[in-house]
C-alpha positions in Angstrom: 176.2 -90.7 -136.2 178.9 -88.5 -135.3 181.3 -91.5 -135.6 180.6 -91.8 -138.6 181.0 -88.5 -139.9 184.1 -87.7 -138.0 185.4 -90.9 -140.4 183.8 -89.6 -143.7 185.3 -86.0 -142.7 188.2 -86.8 -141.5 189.0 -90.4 -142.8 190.8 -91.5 -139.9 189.6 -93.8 -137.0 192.2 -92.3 -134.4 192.1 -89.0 -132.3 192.8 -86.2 -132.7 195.9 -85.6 -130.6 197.1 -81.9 -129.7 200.4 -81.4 -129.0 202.3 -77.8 -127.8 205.1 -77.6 -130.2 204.5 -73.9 -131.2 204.5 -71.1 -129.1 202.5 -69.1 -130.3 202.3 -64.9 -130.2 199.7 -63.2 -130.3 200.6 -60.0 -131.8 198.5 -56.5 -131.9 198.9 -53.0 -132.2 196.3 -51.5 -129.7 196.2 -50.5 -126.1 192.9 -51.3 -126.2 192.7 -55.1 -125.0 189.2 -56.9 -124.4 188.7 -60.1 -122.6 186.4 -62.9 -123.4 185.3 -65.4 -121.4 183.7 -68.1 -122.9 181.4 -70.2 -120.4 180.1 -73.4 -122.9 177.4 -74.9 -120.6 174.0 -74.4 -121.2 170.7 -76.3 -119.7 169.7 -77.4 -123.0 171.2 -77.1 -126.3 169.4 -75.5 -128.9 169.5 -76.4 -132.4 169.6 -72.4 -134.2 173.1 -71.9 -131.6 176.4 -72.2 -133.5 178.4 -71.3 -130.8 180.4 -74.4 -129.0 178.3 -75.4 -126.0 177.9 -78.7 -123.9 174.9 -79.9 -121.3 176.0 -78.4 -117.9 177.3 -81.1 -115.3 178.8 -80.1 -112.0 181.8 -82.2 -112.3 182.5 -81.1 -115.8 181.9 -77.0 -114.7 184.1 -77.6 -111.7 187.1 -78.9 -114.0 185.9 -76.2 -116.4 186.6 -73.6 -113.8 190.1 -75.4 -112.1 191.1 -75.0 -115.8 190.2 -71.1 -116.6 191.7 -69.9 -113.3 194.6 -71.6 -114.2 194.7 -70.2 -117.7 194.1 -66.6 -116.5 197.1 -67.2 -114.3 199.5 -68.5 -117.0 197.8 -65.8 -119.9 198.5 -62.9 -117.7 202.0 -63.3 -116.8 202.3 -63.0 -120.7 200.2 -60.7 -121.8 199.6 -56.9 -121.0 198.3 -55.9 -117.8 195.9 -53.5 -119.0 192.1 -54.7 -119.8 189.5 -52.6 -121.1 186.3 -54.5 -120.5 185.7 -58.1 -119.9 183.4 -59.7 -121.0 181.2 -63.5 -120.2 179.5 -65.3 -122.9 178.3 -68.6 -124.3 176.5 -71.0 -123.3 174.6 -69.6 -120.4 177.4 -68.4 -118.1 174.7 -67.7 -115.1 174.7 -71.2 -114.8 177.9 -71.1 -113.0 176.8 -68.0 -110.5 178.4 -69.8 -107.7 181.6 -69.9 -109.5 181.4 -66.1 -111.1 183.3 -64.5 -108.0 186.4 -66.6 -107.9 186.5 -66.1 -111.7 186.1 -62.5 -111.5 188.3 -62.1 -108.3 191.5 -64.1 -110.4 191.1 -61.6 -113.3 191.3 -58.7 -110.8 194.2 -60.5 -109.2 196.2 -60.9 -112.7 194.9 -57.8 -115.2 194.5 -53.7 -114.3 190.8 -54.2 -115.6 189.0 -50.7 -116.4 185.4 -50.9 -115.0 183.8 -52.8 -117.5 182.2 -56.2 -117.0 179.8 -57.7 -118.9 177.7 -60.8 -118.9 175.4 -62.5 -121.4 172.5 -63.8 -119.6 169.3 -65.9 -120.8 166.0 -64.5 -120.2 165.5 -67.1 -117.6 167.7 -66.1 -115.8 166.3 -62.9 -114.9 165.5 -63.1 -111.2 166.3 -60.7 -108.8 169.0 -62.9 -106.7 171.1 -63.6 -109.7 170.8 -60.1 -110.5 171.9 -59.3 -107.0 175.0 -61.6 -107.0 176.3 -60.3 -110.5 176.3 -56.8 -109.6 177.8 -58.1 -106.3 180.5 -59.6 -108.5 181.3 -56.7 -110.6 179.1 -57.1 -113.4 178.0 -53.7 -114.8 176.3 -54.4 -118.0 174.8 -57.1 -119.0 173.6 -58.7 -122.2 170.3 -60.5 -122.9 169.8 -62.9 -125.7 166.5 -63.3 -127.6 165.9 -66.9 -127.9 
């Protein structure tokens, strides 16, 4: 099905290629810079969520993760410094708990972040040990959706 709409929509058979001829600027006129991270896995994927998500797989999530360290590395050394607040959505980032510190610990590394970090978490996962690990992690607030 998708197939076929991609040809309907799109009316070519080929894909789509990217390729970095632009560099692009982000330009802005506040001191007042937020972060978002956006973690796409999710257990299942609901059909109401508009929001760009895949089925979690460990392989995929550790590329996933190989690839936003790497980014936060190569954003940072051309952006500003300073970072008001930081904040995880999705998906279900909690699904990547195990991951979370390295994460966190590389955005300390590259960005003077203020003391706000945030996380969106799914009701399921509110049990006491990932609770635990989050604030462990730095989170502070945290955000619960109402599925």
């Amino acid at each position: 099905m998708t197939s076929i709409l991609k040809l309907i929509l799109t009316r070519r058979l080929n894909p789509f290629v990217f390729y970095d001829k632009k560099d692009v600027e982000l330009r802005y006129s506040s001191d007042e810079v937020g972060l978002y991270i956006h973690i796409p896995f999710c257990k299942s994927l609901c059909s109401f969520c508009p929001y760009f998500k895949v089925l979690y797989e460990k392989d995929l999530s550790e590329k996933f993760v190989k690839a936003l360290i790497k980014e936060i590395k190569m954003v940072s050394k051309k952006y500003p410094k300073k970072i008001n607040s930081v904040y995880f959505g999705g998906g279900t980032p909690a699904l990547l708990i195990g991951d979370l510190s390295s994460i966190v610990a590389e955005i300390k590394n590259s960005f003077n972040v203020e003391d706000n970090f945030a996380i969106e978490l799914h009701p399921d996962n509110l049990e006491d040990k990932v609770l635990e690990s989050l604030k462990e992690i730095g989170f502070n607030m945290i955000s619960i959706g109402v599925q």
